[in-house]
C-alpha positions as CSV (number, residue, x, y, z in Angstrom):
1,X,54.5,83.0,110.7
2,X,55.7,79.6,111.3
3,X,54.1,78.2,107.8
4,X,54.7,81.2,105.5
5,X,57.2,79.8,103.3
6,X,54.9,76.9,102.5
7,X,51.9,79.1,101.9
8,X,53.8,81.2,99.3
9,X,54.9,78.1,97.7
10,X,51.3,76.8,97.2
11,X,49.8,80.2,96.6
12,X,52.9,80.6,94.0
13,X,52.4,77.2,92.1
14,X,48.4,77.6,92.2
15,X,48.8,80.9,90.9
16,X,51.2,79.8,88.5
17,X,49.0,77.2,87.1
18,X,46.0,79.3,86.4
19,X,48.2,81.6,84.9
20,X,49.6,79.3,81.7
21,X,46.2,77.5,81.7
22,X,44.7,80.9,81.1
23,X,47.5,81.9,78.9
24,X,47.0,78.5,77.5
25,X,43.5,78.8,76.7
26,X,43.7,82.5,74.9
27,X,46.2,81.1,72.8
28,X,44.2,78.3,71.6
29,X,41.1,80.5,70.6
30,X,43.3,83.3,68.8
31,X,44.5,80.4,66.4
32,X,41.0,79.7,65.7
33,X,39.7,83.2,65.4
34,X,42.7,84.0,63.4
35,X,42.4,80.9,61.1
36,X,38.1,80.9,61.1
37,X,37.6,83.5,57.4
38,X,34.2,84.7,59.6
39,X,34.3,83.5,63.2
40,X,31.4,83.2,64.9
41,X,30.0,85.3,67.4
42,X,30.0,82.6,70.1
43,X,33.9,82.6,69.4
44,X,34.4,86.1,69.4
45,X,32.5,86.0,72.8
46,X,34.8,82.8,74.1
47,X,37.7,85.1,73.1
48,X,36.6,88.2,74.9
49,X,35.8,86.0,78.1
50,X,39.5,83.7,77.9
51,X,41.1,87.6,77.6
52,X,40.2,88.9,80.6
53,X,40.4,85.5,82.5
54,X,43.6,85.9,81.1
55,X,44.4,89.4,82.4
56,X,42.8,88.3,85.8
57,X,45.0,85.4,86.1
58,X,48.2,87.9,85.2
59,X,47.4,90.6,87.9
60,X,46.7,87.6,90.3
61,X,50.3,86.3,90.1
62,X,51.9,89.3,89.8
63,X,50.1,89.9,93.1
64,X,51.0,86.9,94.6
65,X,54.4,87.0,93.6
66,X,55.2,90.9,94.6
67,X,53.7,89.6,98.2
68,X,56.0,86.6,98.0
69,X,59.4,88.8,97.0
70,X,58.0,91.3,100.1
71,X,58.3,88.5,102.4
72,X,61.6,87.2,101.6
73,X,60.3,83.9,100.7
């Protein structure tokens, strides 16, 4: 247990950065879709995929951070 407050810290900024570069990402390709007057399926497809990378990364650092706040660090 002697490292734990470093491991959060890097599991909590690598987390963190997935996170906003999935967040990132989703909101980049809803502007297209929502500007495109017939988006293309590969789009559509490229939105479904950055959605639920999106909801991955979410329940990842949620996870992380619930562990983190459980440990006191």
């Amino acid at each position: 247990m002697k490292y734990i407050a470093e491991v959060c810290a890097v599991l909590m900024d690598e987390t963190e950065r997935r996170y906003l570069k999935a967040r990132d990402t989703l909101e980049t390709l809803m502007g297209e879709l929502n500007g495109a007057d017939k988006p293309s399926q590969k789009l559509i497809e490229q939105v479904d995929t950055a959605t639920k990378d999106y909801h991955r990364a979410a329940k990842e650092y949620f996870s992380v951070a619930f562990k983190t706040k459980f440990l006191g660090q």
